[in-house]
ROKELUM-624791 format. One record per atom (N, C-alpha, C): x, y, z; atom name. Coordinates in steps of 0.001 Angstrom, whole numbers. Layout:
N
<pt><u>X</u><v>Y</v><w>Z</w><atomo>CA</atomo></pt>
...
***
This chain:
76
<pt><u>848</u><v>-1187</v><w>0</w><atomo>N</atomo></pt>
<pt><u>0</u><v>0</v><w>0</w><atomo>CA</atomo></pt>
<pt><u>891</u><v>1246</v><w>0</w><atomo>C</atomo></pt>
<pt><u>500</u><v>2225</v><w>-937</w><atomo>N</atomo></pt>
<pt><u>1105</u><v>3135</v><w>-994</w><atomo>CA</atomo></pt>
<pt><u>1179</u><v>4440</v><w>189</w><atomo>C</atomo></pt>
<pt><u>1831</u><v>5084</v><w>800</w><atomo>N</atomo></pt>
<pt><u>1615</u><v>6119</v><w>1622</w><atomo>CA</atomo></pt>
<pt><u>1894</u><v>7298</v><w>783</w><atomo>C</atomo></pt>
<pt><u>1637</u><v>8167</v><w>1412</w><atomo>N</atomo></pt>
<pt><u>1850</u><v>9677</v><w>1533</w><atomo>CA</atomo></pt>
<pt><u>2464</u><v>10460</v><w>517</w><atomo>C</atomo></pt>
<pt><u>3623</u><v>10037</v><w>1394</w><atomo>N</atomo></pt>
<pt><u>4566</u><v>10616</v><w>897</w><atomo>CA</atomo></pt>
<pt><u>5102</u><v>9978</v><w>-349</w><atomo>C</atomo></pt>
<pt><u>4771</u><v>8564</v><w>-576</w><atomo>N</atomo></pt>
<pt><u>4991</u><v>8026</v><w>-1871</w><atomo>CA</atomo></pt>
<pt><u>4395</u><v>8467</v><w>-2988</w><atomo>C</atomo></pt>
<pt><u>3308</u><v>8508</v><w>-2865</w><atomo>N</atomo></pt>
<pt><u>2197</u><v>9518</v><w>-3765</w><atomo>CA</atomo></pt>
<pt><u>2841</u><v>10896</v><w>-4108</w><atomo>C</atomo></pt>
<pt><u>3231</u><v>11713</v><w>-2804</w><atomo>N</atomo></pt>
<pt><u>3464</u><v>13120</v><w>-2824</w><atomo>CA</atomo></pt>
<pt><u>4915</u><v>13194</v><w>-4193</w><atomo>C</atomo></pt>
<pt><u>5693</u><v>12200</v><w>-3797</w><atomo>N</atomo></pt>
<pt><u>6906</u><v>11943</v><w>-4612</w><atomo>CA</atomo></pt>
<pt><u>6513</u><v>12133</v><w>-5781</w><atomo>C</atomo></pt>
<pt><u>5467</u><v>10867</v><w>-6102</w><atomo>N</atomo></pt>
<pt><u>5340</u><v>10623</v><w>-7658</w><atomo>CA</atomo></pt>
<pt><u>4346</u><v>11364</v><w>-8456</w><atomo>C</atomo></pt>
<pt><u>3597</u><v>12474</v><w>-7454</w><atomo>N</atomo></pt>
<pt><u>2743</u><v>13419</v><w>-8206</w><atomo>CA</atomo></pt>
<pt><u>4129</u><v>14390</v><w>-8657</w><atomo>C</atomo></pt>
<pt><u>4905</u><v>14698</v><w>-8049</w><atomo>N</atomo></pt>
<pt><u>6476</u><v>15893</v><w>-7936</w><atomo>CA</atomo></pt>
<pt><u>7109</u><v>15278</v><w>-9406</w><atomo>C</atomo></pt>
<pt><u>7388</u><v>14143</v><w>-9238</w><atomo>N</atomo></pt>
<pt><u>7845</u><v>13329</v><w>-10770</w><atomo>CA</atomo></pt>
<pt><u>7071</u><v>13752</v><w>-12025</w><atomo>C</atomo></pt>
<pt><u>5740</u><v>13454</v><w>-11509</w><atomo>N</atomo></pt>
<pt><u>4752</u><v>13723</v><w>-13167</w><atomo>CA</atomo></pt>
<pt><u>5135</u><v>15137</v><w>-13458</w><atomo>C</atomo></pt>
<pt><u>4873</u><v>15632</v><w>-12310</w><atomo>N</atomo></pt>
<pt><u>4486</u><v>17266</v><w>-12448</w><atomo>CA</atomo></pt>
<pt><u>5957</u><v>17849</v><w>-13230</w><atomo>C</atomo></pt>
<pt><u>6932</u><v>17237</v><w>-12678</w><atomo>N</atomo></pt>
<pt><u>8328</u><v>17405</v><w>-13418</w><atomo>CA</atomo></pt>
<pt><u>8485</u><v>16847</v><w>-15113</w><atomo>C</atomo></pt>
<pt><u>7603</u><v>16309</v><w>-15190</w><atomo>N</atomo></pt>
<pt><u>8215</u><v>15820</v><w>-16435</w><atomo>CA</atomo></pt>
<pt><u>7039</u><v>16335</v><w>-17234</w><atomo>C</atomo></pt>
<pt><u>5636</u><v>16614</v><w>-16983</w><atomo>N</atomo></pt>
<pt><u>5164</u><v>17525</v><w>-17573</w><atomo>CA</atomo></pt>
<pt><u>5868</u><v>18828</v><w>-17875</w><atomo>C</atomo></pt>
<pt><u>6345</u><v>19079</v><w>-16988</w><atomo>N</atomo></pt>
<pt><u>6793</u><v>20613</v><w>-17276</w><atomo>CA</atomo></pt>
<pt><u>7832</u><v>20493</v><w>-18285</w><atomo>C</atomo></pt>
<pt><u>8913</u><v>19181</v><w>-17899</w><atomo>N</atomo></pt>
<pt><u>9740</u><v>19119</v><w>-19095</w><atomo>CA</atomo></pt>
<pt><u>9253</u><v>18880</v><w>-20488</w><atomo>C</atomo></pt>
<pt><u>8187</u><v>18159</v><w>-20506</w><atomo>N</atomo></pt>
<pt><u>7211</u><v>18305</v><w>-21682</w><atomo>CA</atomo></pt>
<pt><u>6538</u><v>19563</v><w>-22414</w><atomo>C</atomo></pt>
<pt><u>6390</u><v>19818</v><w>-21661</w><atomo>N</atomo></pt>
<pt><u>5470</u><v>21571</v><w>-22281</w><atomo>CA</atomo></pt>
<pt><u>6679</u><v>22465</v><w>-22369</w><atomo>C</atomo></pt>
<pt><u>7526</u><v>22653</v><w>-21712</w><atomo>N</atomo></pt>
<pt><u>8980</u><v>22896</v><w>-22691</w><atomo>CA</atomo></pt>
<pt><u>9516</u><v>22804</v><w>-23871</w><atomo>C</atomo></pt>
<pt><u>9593</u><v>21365</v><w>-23797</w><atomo>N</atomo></pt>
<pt><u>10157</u><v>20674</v><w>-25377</w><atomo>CA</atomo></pt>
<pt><u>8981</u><v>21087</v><w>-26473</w><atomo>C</atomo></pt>
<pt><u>7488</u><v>21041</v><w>-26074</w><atomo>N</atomo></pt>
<pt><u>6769</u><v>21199</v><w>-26957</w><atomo>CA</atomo></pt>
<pt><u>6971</u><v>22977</v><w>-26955</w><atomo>C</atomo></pt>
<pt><u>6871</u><v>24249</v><w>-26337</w><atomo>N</atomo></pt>
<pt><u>7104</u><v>25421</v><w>-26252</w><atomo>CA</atomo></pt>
<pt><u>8283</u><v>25913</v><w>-27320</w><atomo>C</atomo></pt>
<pt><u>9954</u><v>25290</v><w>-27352</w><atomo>N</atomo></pt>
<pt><u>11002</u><v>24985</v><w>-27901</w><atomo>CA</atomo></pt>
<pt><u>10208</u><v>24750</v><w>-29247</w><atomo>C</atomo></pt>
<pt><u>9646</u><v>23848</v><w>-29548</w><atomo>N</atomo></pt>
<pt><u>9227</u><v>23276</v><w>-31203</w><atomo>CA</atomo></pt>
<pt><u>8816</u><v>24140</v><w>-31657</w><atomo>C</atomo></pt>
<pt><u>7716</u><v>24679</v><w>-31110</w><atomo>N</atomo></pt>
<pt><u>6360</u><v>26038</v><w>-31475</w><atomo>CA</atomo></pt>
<pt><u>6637</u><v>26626</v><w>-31612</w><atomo>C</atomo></pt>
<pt><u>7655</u><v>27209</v><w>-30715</w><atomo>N</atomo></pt>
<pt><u>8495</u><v>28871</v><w>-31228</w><atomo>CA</atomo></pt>
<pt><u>9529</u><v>28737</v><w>-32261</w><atomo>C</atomo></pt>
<pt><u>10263</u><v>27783</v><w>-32302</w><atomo>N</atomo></pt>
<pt><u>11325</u><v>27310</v><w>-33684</w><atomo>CA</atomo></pt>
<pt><u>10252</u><v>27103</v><w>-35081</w><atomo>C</atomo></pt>
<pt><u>9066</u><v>26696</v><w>-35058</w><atomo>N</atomo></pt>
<pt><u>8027</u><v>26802</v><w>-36091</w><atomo>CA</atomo></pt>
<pt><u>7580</u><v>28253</v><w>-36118</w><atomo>C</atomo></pt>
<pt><u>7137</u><v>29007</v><w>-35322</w><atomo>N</atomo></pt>
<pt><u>7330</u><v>30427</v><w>-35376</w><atomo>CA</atomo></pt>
<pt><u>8161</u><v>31072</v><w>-36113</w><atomo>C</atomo></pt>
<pt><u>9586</u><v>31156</v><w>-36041</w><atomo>N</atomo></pt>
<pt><u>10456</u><v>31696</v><w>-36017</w><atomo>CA</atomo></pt>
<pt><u>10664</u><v>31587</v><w>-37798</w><atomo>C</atomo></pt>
<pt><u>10043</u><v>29849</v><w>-38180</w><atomo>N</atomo></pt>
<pt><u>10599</u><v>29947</v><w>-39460</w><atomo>CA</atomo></pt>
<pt><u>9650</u><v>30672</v><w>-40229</w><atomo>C</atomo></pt>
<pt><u>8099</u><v>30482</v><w>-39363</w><atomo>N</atomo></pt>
<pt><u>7027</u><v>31026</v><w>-40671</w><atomo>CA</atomo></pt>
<pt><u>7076</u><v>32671</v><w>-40722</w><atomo>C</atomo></pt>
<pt><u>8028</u><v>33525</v><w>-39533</w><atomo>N</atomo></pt>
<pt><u>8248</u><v>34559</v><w>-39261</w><atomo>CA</atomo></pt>
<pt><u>9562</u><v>35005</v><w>-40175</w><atomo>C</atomo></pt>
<pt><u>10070</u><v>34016</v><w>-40467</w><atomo>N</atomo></pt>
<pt><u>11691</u><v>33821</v><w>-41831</w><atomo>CA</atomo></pt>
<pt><u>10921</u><v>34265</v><w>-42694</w><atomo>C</atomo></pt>
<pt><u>9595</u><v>32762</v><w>-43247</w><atomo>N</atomo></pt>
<pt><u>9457</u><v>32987</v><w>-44695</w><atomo>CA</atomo></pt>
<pt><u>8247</u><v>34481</v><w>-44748</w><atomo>C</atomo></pt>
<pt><u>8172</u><v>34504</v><w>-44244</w><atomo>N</atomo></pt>
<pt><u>6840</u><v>36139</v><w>-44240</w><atomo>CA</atomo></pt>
<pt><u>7951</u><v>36885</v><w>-44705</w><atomo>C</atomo></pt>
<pt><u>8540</u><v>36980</v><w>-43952</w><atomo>N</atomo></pt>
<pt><u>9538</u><v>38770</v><w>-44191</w><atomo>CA</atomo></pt>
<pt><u>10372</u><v>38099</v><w>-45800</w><atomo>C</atomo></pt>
<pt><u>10630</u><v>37291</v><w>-45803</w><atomo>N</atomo></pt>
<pt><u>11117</u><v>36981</v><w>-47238</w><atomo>CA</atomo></pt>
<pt><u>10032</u><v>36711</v><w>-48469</w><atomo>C</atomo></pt>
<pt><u>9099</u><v>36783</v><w>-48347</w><atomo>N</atomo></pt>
<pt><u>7849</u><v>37318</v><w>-48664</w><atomo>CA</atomo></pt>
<pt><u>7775</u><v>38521</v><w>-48745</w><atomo>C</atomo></pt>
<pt><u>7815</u><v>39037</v><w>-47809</w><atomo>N</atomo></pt>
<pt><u>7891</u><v>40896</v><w>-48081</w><atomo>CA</atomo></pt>
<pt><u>8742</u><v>41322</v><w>-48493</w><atomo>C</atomo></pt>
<pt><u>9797</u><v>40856</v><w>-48105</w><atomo>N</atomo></pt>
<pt><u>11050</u><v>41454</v><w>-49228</w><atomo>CA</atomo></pt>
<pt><u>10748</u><v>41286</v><w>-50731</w><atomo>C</atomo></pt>
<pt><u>10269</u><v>39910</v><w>-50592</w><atomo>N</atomo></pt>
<pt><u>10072</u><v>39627</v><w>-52484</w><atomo>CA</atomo></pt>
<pt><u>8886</u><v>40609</v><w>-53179</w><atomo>C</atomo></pt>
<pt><u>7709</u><v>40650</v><w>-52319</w><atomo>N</atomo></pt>
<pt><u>6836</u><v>41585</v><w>-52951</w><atomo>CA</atomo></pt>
<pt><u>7339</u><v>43156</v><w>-53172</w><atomo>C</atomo></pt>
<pt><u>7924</u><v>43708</v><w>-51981</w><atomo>N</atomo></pt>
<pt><u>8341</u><v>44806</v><w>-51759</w><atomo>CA</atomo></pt>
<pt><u>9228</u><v>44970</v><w>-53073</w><atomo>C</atomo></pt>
<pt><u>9918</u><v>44074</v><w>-53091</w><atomo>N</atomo></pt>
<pt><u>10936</u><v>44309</v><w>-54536</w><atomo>CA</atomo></pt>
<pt><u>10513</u><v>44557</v><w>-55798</w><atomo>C</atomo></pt>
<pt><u>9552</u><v>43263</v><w>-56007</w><atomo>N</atomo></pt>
<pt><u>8306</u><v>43420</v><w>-57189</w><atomo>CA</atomo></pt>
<pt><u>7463</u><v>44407</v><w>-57527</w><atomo>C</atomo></pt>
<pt><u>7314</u><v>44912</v><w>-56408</w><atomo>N</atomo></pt>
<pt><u>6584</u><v>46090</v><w>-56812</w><atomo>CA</atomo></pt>
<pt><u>7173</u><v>47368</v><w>-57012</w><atomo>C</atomo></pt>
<pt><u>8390</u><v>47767</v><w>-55996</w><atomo>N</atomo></pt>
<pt><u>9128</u><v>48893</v><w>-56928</w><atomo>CA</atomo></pt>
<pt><u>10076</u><v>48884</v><w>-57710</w><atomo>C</atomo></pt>
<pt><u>10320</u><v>47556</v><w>-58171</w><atomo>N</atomo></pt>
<pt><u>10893</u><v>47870</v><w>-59614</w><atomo>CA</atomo></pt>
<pt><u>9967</u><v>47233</v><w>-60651</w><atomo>C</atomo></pt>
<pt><u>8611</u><v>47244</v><w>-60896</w><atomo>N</atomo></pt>
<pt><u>7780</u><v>47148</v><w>-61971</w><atomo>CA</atomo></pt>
<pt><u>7377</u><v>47992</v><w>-62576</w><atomo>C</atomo></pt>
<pt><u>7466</u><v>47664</v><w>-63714</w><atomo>N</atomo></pt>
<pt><u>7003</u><v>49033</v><w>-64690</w><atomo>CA</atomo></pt>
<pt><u>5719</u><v>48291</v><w>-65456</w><atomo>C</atomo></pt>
<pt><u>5139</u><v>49287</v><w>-65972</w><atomo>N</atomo></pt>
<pt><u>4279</u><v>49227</v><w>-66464</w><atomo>CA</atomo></pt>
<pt><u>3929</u><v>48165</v><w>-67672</w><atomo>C</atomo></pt>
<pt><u>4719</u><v>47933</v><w>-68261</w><atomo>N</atomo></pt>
<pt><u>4799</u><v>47463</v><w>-70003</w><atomo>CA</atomo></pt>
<pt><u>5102</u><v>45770</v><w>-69323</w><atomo>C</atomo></pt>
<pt><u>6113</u><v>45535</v><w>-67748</w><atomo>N</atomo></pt>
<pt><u>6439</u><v>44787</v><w>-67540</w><atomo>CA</atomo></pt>
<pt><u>6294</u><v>43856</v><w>-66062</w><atomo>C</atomo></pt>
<pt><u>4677</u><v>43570</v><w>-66258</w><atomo>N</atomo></pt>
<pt><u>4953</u><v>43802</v><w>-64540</w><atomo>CA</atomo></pt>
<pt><u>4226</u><v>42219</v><w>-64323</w><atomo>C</atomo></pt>
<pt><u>5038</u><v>41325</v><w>-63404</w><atomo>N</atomo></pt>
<pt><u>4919</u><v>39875</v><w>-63133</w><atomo>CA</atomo></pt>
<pt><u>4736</u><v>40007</v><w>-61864</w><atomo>C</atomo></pt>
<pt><u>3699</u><v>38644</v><w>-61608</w><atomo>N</atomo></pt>
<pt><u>3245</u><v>38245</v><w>-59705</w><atomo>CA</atomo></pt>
<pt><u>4639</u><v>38022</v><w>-59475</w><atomo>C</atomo></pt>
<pt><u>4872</u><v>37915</v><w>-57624</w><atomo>N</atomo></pt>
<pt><u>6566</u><v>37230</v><w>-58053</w><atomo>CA</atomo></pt>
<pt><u>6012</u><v>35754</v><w>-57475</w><atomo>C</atomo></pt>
<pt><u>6879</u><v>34951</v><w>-57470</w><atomo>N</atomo></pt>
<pt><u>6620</u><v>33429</v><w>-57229</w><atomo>CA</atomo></pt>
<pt><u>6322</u><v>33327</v><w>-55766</w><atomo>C</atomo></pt>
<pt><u>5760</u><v>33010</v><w>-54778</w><atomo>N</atomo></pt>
<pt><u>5420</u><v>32908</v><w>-53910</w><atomo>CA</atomo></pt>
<pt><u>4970</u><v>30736</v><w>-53746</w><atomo>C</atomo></pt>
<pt><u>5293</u><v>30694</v><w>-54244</w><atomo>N</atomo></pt>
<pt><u>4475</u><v>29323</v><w>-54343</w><atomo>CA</atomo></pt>
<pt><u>5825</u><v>28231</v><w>-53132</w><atomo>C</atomo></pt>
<pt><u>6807</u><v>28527</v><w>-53277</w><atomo>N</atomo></pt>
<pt><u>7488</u><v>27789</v><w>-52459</w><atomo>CA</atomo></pt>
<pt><u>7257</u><v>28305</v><w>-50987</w><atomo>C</atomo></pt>
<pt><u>7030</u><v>29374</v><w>-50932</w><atomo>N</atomo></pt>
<pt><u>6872</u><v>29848</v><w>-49922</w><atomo>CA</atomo></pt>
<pt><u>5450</u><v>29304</v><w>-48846</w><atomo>C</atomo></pt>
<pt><u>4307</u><v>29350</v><w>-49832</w><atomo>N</atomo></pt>
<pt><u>3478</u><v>28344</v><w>-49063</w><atomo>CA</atomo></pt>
<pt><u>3679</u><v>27055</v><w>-48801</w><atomo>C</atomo></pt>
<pt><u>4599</u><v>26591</v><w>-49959</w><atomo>N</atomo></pt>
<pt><u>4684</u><v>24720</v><w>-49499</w><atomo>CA</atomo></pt>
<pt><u>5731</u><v>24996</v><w>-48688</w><atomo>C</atomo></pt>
<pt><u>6645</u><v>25837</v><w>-47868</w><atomo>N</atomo></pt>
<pt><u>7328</u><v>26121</v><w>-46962</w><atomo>CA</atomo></pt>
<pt><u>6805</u><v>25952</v><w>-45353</w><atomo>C</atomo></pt>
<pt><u>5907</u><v>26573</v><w>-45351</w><atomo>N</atomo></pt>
<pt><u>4712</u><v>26915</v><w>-44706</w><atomo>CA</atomo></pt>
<pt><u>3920</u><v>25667</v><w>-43880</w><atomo>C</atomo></pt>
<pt><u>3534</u><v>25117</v><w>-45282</w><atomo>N</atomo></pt>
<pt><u>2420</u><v>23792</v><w>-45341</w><atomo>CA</atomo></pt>
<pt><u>3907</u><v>22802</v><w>-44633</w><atomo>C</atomo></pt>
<pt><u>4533</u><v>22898</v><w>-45342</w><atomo>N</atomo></pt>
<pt><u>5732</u><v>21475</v><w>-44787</w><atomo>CA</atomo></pt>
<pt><u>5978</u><v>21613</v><w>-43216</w><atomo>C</atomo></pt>
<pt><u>5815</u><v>23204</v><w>-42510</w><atomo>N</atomo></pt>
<pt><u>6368</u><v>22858</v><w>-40991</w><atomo>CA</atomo></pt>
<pt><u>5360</u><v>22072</v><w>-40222</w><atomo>C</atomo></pt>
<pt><u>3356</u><v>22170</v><w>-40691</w><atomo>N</atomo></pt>
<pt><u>2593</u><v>21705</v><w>-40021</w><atomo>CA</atomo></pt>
<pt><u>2125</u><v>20126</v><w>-40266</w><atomo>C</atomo></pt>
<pt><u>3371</u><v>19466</v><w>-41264</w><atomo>N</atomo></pt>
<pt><u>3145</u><v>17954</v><w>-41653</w><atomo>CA</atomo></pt>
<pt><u>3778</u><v>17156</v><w>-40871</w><atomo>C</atomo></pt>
***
């Protein structure tokens, strides 16, 4: 039969390794952050570019398409 303080121990254990858990998962989330926060601004750079040097006679979307399967690939 378990006592007390055995319990008290092994709730202290879970509670520890939860926390080390929601860490490691915190660590992932923000490193997935960080990249979809990469490809945005490289996104804006690319539009930003596209648009002031387009002229009239010559003016193309810019490619954006890797950039969503960039995107799509961190949440697979």
């Amino acid at each position: 039969m378990y006592n007390v303080d055995h319990l008290q121990a092994q709730h202290l254990e879970t509670m520890q390794q939860l926390s080390k858990d929601q860490a490691k998962s915190a660590r992932k989330l923000q490193f997935q952050l960080d990249q979809i926060n990469e490809a945005f601004n490289e996104l804006h750079e690319t539009l930003i570019d596209s648009i002031s040097h387009a002229t009239p006679a010559h003016v193309k979307a810019p490619r954006i398409g890797g950039f969503f399967s960039q995107v799509k690939g961190l949440f697979l």
